[in-house]
C-alpha beads as a LAMMPS data file, in Angstrom:
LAMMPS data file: protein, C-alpha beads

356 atoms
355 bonds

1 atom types
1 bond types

-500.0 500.0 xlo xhi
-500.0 500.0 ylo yhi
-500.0 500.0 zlo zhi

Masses

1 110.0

Atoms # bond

1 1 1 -389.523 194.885 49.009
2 1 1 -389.894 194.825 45.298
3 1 1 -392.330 197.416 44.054
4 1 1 -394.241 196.609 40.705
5 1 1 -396.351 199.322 38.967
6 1 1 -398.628 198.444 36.088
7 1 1 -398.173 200.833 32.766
8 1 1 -400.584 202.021 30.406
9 1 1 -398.672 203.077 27.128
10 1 1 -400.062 206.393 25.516
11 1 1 -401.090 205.977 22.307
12 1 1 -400.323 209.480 20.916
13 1 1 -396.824 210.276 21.765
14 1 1 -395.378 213.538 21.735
15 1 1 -392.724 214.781 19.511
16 1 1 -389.497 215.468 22.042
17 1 1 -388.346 219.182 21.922
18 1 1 -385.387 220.029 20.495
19 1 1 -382.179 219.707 23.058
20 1 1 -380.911 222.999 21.897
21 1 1 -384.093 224.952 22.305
22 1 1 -385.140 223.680 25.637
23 1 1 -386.630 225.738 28.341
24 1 1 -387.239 225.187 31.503
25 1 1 -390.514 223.483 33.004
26 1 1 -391.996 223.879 29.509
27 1 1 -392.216 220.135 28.342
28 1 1 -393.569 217.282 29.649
29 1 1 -392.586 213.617 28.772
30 1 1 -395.706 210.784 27.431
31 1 1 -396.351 209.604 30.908
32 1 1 -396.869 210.115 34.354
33 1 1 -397.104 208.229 38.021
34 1 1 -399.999 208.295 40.420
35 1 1 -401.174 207.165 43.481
36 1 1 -404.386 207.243 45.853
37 1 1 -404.926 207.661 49.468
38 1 1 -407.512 207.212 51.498
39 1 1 -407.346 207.569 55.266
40 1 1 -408.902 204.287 55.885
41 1 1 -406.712 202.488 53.548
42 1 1 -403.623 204.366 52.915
43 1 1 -401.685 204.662 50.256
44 1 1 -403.388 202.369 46.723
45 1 1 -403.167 201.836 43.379
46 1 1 -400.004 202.986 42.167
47 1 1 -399.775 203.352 38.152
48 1 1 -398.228 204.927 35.752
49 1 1 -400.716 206.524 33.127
50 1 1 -400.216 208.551 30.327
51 1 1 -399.508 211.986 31.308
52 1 1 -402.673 214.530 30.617
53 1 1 -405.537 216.057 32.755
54 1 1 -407.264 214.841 35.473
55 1 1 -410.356 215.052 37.507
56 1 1 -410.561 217.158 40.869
57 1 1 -413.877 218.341 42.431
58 1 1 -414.372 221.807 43.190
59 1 1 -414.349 221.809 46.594
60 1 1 -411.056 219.456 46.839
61 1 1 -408.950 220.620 49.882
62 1 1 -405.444 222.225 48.321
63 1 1 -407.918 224.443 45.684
64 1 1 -409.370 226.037 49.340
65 1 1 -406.506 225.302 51.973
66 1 1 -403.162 224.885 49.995
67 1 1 -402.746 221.411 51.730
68 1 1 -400.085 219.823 48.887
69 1 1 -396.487 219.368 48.979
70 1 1 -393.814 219.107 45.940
71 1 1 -390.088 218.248 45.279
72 1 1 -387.711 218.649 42.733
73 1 1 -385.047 216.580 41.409
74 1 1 -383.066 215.625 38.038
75 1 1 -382.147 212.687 36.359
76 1 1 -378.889 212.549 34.019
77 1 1 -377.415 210.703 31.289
78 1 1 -374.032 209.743 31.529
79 1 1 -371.676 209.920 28.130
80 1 1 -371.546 206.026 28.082
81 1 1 -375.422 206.098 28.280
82 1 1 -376.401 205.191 32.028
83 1 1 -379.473 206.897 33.775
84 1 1 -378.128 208.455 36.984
85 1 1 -380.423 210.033 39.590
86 1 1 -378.968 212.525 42.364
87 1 1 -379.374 211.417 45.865
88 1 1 -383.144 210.976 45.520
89 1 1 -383.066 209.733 49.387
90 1 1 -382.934 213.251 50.509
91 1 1 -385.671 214.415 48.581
92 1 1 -387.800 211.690 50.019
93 1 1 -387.047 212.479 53.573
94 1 1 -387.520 215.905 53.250
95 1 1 -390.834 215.720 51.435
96 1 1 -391.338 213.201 54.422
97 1 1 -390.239 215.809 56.893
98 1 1 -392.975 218.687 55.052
99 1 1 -395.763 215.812 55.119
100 1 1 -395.604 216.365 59.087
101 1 1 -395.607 219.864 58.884
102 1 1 -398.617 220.265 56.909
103 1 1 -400.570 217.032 57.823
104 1 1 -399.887 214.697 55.066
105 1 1 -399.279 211.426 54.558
106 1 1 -396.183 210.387 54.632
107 1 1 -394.733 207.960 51.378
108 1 1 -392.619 205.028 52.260
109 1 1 -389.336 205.863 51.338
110 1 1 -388.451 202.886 48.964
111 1 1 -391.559 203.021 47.449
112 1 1 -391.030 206.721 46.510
113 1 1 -387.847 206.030 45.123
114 1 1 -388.594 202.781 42.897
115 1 1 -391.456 205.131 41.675
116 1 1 -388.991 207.704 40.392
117 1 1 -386.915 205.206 38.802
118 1 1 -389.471 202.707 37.126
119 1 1 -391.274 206.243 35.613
120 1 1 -387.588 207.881 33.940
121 1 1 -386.918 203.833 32.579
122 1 1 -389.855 204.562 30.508
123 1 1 -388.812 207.852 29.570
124 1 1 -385.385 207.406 29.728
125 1 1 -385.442 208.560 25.916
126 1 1 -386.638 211.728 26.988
127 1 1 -383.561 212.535 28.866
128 1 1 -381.598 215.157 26.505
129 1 1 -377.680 214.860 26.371
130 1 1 -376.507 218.075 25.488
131 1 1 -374.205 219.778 27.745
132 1 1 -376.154 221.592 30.959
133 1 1 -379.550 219.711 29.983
134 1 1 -381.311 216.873 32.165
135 1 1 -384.636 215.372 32.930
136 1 1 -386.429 217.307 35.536
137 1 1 -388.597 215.274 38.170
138 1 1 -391.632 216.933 40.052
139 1 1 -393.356 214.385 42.967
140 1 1 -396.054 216.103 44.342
141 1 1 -398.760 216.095 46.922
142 1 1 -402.191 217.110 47.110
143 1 1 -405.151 216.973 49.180
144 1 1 -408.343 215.728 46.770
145 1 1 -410.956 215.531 49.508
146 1 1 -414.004 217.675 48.547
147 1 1 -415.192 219.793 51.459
148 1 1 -415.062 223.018 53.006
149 1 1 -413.421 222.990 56.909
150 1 1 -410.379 223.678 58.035
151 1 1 -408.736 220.418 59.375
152 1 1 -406.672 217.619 57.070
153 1 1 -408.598 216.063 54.715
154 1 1 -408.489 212.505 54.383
155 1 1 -408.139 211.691 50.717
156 1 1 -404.829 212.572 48.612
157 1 1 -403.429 212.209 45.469
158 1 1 -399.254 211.536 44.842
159 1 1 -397.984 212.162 41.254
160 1 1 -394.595 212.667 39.532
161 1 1 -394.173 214.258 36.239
162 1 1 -391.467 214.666 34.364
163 1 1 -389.776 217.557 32.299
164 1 1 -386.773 217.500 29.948
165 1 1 -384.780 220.947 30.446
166 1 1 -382.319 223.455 29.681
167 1 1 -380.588 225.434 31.656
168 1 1 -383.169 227.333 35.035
169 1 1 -381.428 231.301 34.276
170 1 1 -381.318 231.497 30.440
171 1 1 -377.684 233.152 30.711
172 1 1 -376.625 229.418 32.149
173 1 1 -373.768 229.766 34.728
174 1 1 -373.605 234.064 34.195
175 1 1 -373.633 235.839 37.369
176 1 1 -377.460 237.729 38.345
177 1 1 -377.761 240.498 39.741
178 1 1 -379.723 240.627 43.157
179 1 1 -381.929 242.670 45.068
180 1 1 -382.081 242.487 48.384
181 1 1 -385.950 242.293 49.739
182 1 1 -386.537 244.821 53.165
183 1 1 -390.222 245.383 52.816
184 1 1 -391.733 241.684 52.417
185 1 1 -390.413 238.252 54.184
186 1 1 -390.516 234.992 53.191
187 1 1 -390.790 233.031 56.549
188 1 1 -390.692 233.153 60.338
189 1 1 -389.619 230.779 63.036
190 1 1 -392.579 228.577 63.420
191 1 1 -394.161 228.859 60.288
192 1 1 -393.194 226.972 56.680
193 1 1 -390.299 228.331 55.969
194 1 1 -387.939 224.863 55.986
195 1 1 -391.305 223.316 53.857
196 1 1 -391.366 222.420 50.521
197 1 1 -394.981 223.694 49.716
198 1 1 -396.461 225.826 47.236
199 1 1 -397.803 228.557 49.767
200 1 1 -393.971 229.696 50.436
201 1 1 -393.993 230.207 46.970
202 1 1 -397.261 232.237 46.103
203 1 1 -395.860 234.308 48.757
204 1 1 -392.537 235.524 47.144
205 1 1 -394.275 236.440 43.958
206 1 1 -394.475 239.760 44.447
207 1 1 -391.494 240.814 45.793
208 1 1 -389.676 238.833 42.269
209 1 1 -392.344 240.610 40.572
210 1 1 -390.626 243.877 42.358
211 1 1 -387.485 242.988 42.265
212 1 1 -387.618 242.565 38.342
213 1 1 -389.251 245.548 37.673
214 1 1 -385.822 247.335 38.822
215 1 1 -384.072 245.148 36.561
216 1 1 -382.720 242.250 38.774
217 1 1 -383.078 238.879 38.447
218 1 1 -383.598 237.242 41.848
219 1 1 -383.812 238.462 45.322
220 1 1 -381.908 238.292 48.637
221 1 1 -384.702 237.739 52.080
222 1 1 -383.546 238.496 54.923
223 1 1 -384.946 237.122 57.906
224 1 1 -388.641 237.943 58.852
225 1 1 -388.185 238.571 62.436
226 1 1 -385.247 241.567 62.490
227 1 1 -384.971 242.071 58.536
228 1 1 -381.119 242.253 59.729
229 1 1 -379.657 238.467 58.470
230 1 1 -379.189 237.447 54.891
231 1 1 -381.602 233.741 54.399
232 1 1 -382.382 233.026 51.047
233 1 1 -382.099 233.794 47.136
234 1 1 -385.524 233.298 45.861
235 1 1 -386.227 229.756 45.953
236 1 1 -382.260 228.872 46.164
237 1 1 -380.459 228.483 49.276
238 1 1 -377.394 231.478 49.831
239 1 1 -373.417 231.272 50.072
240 1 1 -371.190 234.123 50.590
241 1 1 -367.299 233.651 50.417
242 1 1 -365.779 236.018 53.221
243 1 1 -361.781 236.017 52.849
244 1 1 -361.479 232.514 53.803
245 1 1 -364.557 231.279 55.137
246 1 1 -367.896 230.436 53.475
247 1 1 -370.806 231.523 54.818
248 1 1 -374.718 229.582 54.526
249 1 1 -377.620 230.409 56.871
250 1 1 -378.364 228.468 59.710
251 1 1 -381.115 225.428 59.320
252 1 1 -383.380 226.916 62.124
253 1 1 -386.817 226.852 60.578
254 1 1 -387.115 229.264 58.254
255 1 1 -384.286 227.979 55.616
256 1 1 -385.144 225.326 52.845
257 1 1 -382.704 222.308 53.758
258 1 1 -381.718 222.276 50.290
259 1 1 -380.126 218.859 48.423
260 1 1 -377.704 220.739 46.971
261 1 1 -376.586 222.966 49.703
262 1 1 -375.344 220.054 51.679
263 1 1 -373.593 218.651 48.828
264 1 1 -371.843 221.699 48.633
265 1 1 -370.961 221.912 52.121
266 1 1 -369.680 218.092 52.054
267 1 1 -368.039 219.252 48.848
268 1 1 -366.237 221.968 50.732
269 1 1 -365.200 220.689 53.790
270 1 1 -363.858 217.055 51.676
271 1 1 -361.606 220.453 49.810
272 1 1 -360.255 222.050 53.831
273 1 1 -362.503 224.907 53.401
274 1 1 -364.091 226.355 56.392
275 1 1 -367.645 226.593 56.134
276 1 1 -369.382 228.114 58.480
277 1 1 -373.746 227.462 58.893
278 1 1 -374.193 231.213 60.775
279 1 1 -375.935 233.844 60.789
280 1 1 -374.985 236.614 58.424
281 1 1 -376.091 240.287 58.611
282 1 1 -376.430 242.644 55.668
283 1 1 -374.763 244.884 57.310
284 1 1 -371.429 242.791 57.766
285 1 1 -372.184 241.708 54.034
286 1 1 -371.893 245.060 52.814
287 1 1 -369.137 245.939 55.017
288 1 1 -366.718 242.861 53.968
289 1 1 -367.542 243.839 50.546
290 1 1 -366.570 247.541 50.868
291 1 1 -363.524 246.306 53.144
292 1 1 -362.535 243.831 49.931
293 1 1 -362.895 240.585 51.868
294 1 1 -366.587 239.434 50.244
295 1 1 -364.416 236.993 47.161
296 1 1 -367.759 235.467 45.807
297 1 1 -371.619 235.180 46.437
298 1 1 -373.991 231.960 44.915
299 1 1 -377.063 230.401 44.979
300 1 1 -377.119 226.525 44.884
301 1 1 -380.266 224.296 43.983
302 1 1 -381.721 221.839 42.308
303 1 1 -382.985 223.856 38.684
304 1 1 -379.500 225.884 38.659
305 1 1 -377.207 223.515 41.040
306 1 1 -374.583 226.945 40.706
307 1 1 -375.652 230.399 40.211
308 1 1 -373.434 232.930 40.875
309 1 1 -374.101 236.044 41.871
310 1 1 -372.041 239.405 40.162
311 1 1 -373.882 242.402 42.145
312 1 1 -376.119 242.904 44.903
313 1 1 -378.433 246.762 45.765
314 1 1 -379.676 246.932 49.052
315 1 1 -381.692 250.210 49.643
316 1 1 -379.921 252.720 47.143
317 1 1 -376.169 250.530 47.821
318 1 1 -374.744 248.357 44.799
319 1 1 -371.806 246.001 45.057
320 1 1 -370.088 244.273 42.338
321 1 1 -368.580 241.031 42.882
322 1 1 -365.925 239.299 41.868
323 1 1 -365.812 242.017 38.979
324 1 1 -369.500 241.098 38.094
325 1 1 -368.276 237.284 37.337
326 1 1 -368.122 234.076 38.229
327 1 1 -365.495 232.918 40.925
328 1 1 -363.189 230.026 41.435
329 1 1 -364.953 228.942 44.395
330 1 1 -368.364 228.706 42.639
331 1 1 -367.364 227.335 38.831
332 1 1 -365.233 224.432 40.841
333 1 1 -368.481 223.470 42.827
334 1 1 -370.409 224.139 39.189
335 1 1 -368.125 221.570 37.719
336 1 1 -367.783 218.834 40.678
337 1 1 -371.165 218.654 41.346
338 1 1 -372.771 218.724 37.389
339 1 1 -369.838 216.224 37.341
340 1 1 -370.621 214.012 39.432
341 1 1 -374.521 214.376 38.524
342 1 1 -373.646 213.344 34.635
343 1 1 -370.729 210.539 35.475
344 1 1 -367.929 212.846 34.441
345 1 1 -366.436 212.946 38.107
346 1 1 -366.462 210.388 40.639
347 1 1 -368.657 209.455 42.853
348 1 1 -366.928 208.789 46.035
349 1 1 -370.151 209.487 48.242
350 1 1 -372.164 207.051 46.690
351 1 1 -374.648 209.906 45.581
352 1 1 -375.509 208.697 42.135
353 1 1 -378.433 206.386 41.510
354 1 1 -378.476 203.922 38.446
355 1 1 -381.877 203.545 36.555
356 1 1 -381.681 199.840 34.979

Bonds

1 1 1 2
2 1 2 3
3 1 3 4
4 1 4 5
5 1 5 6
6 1 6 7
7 1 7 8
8 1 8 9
9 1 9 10
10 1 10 11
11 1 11 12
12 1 12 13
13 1 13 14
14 1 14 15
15 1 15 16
16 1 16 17
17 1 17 18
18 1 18 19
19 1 19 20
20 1 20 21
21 1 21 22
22 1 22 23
23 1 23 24
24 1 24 25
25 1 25 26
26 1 26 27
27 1 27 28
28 1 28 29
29 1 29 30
30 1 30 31
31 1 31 32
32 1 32 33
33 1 33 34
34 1 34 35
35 1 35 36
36 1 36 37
37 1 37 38
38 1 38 39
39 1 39 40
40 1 40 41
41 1 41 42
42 1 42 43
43 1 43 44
44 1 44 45
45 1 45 46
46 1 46 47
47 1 47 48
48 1 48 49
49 1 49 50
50 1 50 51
51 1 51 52
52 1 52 53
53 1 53 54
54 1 54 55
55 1 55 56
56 1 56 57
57 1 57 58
58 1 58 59
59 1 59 60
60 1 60 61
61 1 61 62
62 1 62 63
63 1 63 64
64 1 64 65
65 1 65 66
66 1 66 67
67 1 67 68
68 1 68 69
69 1 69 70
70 1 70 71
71 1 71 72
72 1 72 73
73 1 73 74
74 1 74 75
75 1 75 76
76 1 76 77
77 1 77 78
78 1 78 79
79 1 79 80
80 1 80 81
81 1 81 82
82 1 82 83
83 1 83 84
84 1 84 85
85 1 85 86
86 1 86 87
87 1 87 88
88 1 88 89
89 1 89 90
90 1 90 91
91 1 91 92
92 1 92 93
93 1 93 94
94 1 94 95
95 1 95 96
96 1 96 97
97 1 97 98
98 1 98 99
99 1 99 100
100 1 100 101
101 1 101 102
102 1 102 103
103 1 103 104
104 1 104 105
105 1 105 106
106 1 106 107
107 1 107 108
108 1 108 109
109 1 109 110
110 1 110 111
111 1 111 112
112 1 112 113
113 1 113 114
114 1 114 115
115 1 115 116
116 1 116 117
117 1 117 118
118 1 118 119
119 1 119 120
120 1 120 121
121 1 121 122
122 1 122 123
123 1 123 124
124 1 124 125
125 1 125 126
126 1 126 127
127 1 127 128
128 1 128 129
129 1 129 130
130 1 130 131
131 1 131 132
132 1 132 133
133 1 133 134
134 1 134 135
135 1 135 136
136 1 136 137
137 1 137 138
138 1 138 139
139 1 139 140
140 1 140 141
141 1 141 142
142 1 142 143
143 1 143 144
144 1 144 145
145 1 145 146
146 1 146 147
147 1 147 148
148 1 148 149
149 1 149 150
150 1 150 151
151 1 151 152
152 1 152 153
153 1 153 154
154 1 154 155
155 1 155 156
156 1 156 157
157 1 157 158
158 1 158 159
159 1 159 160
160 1 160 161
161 1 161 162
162 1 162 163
163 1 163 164
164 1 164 165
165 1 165 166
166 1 166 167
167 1 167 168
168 1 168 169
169 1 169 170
170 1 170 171
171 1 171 172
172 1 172 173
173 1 173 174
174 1 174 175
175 1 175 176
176 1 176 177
177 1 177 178
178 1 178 179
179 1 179 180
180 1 180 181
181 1 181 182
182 1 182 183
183 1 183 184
184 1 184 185
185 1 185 186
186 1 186 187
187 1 187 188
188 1 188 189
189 1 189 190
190 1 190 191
191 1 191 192
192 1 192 193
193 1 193 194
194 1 194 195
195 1 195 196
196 1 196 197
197 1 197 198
198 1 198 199
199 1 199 200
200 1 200 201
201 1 201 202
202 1 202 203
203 1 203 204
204 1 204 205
205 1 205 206
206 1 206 207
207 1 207 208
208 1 208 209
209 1 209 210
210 1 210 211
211 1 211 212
212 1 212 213
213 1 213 214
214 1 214 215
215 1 215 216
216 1 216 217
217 1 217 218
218 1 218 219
219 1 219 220
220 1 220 221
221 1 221 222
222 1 222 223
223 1 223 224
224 1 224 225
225 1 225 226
226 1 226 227
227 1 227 228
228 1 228 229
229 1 229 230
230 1 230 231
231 1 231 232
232 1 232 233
233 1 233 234
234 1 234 235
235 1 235 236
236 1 236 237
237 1 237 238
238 1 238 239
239 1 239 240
240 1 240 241
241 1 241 242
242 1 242 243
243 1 243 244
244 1 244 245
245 1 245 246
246 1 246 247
247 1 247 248
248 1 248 249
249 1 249 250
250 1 250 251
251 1 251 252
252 1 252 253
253 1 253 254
254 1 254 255
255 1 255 256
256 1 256 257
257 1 257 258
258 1 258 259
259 1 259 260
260 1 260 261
261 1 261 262
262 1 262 263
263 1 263 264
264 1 264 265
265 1 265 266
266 1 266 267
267 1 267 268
268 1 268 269
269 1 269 270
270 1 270 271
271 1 271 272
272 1 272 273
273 1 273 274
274 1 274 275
275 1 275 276
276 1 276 277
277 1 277 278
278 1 278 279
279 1 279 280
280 1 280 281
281 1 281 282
282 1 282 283
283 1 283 284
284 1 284 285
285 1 285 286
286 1 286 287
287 1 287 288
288 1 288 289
289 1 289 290
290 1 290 291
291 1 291 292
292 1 292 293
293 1 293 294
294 1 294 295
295 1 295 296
296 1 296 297
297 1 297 298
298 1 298 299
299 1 299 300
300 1 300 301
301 1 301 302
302 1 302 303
303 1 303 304
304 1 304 305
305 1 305 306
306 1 306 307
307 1 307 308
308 1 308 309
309 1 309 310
310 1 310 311
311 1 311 312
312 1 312 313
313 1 313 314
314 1 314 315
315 1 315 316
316 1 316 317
317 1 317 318
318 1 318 319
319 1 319 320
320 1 320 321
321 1 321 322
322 1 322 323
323 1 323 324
324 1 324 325
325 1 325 326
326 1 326 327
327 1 327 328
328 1 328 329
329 1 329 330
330 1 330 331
331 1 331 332
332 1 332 333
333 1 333 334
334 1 334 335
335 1 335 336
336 1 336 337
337 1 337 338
338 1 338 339
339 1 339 340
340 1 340 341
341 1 341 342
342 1 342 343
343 1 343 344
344 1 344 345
345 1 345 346
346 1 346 347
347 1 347 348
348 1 348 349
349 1 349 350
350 1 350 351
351 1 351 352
352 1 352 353
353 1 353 354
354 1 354 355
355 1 355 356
């Protein structure tokens, strides 16, 4: 099915920020997409507007009951010029997979994808080229209903923005340092955890908040039940390098089912490396560290795809890894994946959309 969206130009557009200064989640780009629900109708009216305030009532559900949903993905510019997106079908079915969780309404897949596309072909100009830059794309959910009850509302709005940016840790591709969080948790079985929704996030403010007060940059959950098992860095899913295995947490419910992490494990196991999707203590962390086997430790995600990780406290215990920098394993995955996200390497998954 061939979607069509009508466009309304803005008439005052912005001056683009320059590609060296660029932040990230700073800028946003002329325009933006919408769409309306109703539960009577369904989805309606898709558009793309300029981008710019809108109207919400007061009493609109996700101001009272959080009832919204986001993703996050980028969209690149290849050296000869073509407008690649990265495996946008798996941020669709997740955001799909939330929408059940949390009483949504689901978005029909092709729909959500042309969306994407026909909204970064307008602002394809937008889209820096500078080494480690890209155009990043926010889809979100929220509830719009005005009332005050606890049930799903039945009116919602779905948007997508869009945001040039630089690099998500201002030091690039230089390791963090990371603290691992004892005292708060970030989800359970049963509850949000493998949910993209803004409520996981209000939660794990104040443990960052915490965590850089000491001086470190991101922090390590463990898991809520035991506080024993490694999960998460912040909002970036975890890999440890163990001698000759590498090491991710489980998908069981309380893990993010990250883009990028399974790129990197299809990444890995396409190279012969074992990867293993178990669950990892702190305790046998620390100990293969002190016992010289832990090689390397990185985050992977959308904002960062790579960040490695040079040294880790837990209670009044600091390792340094890898010397405090980056390792082989990580900069290789760095440099396939940002690769094969700007046209550099190949894509022999057929990953890589083309915007026309």
């Amino acid at each position: 099915m061939k979607y069509e969206f009508p466009v309304t130009r803005t008439e005052h557009p912005k001056t683009k920020p320059d590609p060296d200064k660029l932040r990230f989640g700073v800028d946003f780009t002329d325009h933006m997409f919408i769409m309306d629900y109703e539960e009577d109708r369904g989805w309606y009216d898709p558009r793309i507007v300029p981008y710019g305030p809108f109207s919400i009532d007061p009493a609109a559900a996700v101001l009272h009951y959080a009832q919204e949903s986001f993703e996050g993905l980028k969209a690149y510019k290849s050296a000869e010029g073509k407008v690649l997106l990265f495996r946008p079908d798996m941020n669709i079915k997740r955001m799909n997979r939330t929408a059940e969780r949390l009483c949504l309404p689901v978005i029909d897949e092709a729909l959500f994808i042309e969306a994407v596309k026909a909204l970064v072909a307008l602002e394809k100009d937008w889209i820096p080229d500078k080494e480690g830059t890209s155009l990043y794309i926010r889809p979100f959910v929220i509830a719009t209903e005005p009332f005050l009850g606890v049930r799903p509302a039945r009116q919602y709005k779905f948007m997508i923005i869009l945001s040039p940016v630089g690099p998500y840790y201002e030091g690039g591709l230089a390791p963090t340092k990371i603290y691992v969080e004892d005292t708060y948790v970030r989800a359970t079985p049963g509850g949000t955890g493998e949910a993209k929704c803004g409520g996981n996030y209000a939660a794990s403010l104040k443990a960052q908040v915490d965590a850089a007060e000491k001086g470190f940059e991101q922090i390590l959950w463990l898991d809520g039940v035991e506080r024993r098992y490694v999960e998460e860095i912040g909002t970036s899913n975890a890999f440890f390098v163990i001698e000759d295995e590498v090491v991710t947490a489980p998908l069981e419910g309380t893990i993010l089912p990250g883009v990028t992490r399974d790129s990197v494990i299809e990444v890995l196991r396409k190279k012969g490396m074992k990867v293993s999707e178990r669950r990892l203590s702190v305790d046998e962390l620390f100990g293969a560290a002190k016992e010289g086997k832990l090689k390397e430790m990185f985050a992977s995600g959308t904002a960062a795809v790579i960040s490695p990780v040079g040294e880790i406290r837990y209670k009044d215990e600091d390792i340094v890894i890898n010397g405090g920098g980056i390792g082989p394993v990580a900069q290789e995955l760095y440099d396939t994946l940002y690769g094969i996200q700007t046209g550099k390497v190949a894509d022999t998954e057929g990953w890589m959309i083309e915007v026309e």
